[in-house]
C-alpha positions in Angstrom: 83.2 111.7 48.5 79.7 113.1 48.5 79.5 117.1 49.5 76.0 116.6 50.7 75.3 117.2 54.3 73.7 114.6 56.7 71.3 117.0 56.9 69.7 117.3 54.0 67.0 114.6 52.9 65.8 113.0 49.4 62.2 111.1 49.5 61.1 108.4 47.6 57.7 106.1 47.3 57.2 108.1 50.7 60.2 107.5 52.5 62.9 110.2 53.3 66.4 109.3 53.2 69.6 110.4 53.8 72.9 109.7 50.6 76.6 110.2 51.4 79.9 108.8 49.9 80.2 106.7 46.9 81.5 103.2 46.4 79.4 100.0 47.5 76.2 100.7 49.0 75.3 100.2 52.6 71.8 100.8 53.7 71.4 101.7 57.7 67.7 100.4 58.6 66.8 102.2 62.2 64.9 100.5 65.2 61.4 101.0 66.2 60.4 105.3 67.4 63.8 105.9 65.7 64.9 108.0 63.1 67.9 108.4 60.2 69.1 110.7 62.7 70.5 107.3 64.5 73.3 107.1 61.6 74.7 110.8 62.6 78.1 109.5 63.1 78.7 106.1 61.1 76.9 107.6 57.9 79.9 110.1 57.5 82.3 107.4 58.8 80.9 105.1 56.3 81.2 108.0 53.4 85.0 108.5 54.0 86.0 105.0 54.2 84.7 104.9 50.5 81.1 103.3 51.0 77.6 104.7 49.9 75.5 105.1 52.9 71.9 105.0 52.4 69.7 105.8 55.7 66.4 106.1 55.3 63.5 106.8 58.0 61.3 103.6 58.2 57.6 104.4 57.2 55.7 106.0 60.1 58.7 107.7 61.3 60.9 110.4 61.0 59.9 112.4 58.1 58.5 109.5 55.8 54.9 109.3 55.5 52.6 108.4 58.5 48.9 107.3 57.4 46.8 107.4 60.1 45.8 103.7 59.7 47.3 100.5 62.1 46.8 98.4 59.2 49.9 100.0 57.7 52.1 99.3 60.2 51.8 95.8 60.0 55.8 94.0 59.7 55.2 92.8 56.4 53.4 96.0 55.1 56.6 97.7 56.3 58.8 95.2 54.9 57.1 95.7 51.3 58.0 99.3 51.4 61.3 98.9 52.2 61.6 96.4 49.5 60.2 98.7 46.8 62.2 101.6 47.9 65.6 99.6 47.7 64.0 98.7 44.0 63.6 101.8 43.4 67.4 103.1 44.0 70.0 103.7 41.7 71.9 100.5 42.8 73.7 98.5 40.2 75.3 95.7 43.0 73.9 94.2 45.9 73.8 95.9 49.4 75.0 95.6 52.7 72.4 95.8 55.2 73.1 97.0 58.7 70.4 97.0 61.3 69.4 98.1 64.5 66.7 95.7 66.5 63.3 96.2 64.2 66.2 97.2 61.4 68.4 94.0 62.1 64.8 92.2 61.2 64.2 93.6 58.5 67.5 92.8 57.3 67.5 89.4 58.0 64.2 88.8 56.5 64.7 90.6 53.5 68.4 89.2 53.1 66.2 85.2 53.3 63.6 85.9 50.7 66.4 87.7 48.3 69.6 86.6 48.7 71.1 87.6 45.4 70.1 92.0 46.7 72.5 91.3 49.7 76.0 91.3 49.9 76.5 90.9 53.6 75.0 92.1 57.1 75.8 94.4 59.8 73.5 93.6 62.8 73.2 95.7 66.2 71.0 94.4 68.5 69.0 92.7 66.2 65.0 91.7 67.2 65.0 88.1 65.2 62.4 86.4 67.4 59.3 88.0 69.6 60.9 85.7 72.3 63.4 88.1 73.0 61.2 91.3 73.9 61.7 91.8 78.0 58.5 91.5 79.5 56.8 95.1 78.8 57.3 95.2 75.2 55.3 91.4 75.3 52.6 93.0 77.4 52.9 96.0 74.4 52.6 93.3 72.0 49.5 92.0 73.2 48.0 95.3 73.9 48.8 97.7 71.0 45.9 100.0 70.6 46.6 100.7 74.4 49.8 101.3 73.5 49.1 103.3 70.8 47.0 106.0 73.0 49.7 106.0 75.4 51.9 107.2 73.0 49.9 109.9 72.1 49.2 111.2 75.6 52.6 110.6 77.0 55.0 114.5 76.6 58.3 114.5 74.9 59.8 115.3 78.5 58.5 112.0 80.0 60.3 109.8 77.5 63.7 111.4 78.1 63.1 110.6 81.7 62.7 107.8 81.4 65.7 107.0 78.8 67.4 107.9 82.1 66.3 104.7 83.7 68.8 102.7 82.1 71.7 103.2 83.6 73.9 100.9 80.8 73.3 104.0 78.8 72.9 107.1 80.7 76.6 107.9 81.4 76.9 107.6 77.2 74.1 109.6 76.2 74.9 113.1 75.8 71.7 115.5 76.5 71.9 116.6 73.0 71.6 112.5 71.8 68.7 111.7 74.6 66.8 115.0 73.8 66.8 113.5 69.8 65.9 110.1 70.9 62.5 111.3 72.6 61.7 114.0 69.8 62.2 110.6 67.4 59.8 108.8 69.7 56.9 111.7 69.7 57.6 112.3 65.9 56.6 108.3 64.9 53.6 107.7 64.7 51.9 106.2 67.7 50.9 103.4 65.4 54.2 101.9 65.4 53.3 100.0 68.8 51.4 97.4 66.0 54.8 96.5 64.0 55.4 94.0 66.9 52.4 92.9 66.9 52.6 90.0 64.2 56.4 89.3 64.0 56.8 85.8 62.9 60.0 83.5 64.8 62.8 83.9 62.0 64.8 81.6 63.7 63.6 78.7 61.1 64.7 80.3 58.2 68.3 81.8 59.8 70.2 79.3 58.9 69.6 79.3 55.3 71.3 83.2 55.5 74.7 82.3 53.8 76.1 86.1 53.7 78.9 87.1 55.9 77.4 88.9 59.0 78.6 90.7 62.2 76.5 90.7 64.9 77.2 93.4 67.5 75.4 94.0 70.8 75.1 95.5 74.0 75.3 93.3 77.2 72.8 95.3 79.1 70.3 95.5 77.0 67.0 95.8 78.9 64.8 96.1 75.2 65.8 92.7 74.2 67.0 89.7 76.1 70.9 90.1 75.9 71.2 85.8 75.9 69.5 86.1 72.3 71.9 87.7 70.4 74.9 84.6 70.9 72.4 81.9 69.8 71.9 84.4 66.5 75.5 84.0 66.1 75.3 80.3 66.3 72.4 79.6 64.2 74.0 81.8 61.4 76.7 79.9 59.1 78.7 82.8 58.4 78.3 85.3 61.7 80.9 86.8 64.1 79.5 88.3 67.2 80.9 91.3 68.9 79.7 92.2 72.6 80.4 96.0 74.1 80.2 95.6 77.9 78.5 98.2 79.7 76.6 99.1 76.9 72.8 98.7 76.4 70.2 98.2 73.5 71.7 101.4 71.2 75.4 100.8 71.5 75.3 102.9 67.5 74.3 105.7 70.0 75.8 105.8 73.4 79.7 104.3 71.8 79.0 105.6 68.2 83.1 105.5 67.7 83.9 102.1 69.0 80.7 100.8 67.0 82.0 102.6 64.0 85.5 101.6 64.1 83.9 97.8 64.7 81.5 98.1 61.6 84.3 99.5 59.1 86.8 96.6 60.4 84.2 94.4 59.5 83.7 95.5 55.9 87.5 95.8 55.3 88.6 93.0 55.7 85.5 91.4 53.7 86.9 93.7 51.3 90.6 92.7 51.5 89.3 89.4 51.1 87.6 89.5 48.0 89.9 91.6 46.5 92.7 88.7 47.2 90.1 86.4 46.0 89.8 88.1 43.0 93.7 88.2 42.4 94.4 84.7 42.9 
């Protein structure tokens, strides 16, 4: 196993990322105002159950690059970095991608245009569709430049008040976890209010995903519209979906143990399989 500590960050085309463990390579994709910092429990998890965890920080967050320019924030302009940056890693067989809601699309829509990259899919609270944003992130949508000045007005205190609103995750969040999630928030840009903005429906093109997946989710998710994630489960040949009760849209977070313990179950027995597989 890797020696590195989660702390300490490699960048590439731009984009900072965290390595640990070696064996078959999972790459943890964070949600929208994020950061790697997400991954602080399942990347070590990951790294001792004998996987490679990649996590990086999506463009216009964390400590990748943030150009001053909406146009770059664009879903398929961040898709395209994310594609050359996998290209660009040492990876000699194909990933498993696991998500979190603007990471769970990403997934999925890089997982349908190259199939043969991905081995199978982890997905937490996946965004799939714009129908499933609750009704401010739709007004958001509509409104991002507004948005985008709001975010750059609004101080680092107000957001983790507000994180306190939702009470499916205050009693999980420690003050150390809810003080990072609004220093990730001020840190993105305030141009990430755009990626939303253009999202096309994947739903067409879901069922054409043939890789194993595991969808996981929080019932109270007041982000996206907790109904959304069962369809995904239907519409996908090969999913299993896994509800946390009590839990809201960053069950990784507020349960990081029961969501890692769920994640690794996942990918062992998808390992036992194909190692039986390979026997007979």
């Amino acid at each position: 196993m890797s020696t590195r500590s989660f702390s300490e960050v490699e960048q590439l085309n731009g984009i900072h990322y965290v390595v640990d463990g070696e064996g078959p390579p999972v790459i943890l994709l964070h949600g929208v105002a994020a950061s790697l910092h997400d991954w602080t429990r399942l990347v070590p998890a990951l790294a001792s159950a004998g996987f490679s965890a990649y996590a990086p920080d999506l463009p216009g967050h964390g400590e990748s690059d943030k150009p001053d320019d909406p146009e770059q924030y664009h879903i398929e302009v961040i898709l395209l970095q994310i594609t050359r940056w996998l290209d660009s890693l040492p990876l000699e067989r194909p990933v498993i991608l696991l998500g979190h809601s603007l990471g769970g699309y990403l997934s999925l829509a890089y997982a349908n245009r190259y199939p043969e990259n991905v081995e199978r899919l982890v997905l937490i609270n996946p965004l799939y569709s714009p129908d499933q944003l609750s009704p401010v992130l739709q007004v958001a949508r509509r409104r991002p430049a507004l948005g985008s000045k709001t975010m750059r007005l609004v101080p680092e205190w107000l957001v983790n008040t507000v994180l306190g609103w939702d009470q499916s995750s205050t009693a999980d969040f420690s003050p150390q976890a809810r003080q990072q999630i609004a220093n990730d928030y001020k840190r993105a840009s305030p141009h990430f209010v755009y990626i939303t903005k253009d999202i096309s429906d994947l739903t067409p093109s879901l069922p054409d995903i043939q890789q194993p997946t595991c969808v996981i989710w929080g019932d109270r998710d007041m982000t996206l519209r907790p109904d959304s994630f069962p369809s995904l489960v239907d519409i996908l040949p090969r999913a299993s979906g896994i509800p946390i009760a009590h839990s809201g849209h960053q069950p990784h977070i507020g349960k990081p143990a029961l969501v890692s313990r769920l994640v690794l179950e996942f990918l062992d027995a998808l390992e036992s399989s194909d190692s039986q597989a390979t026997r007979s």
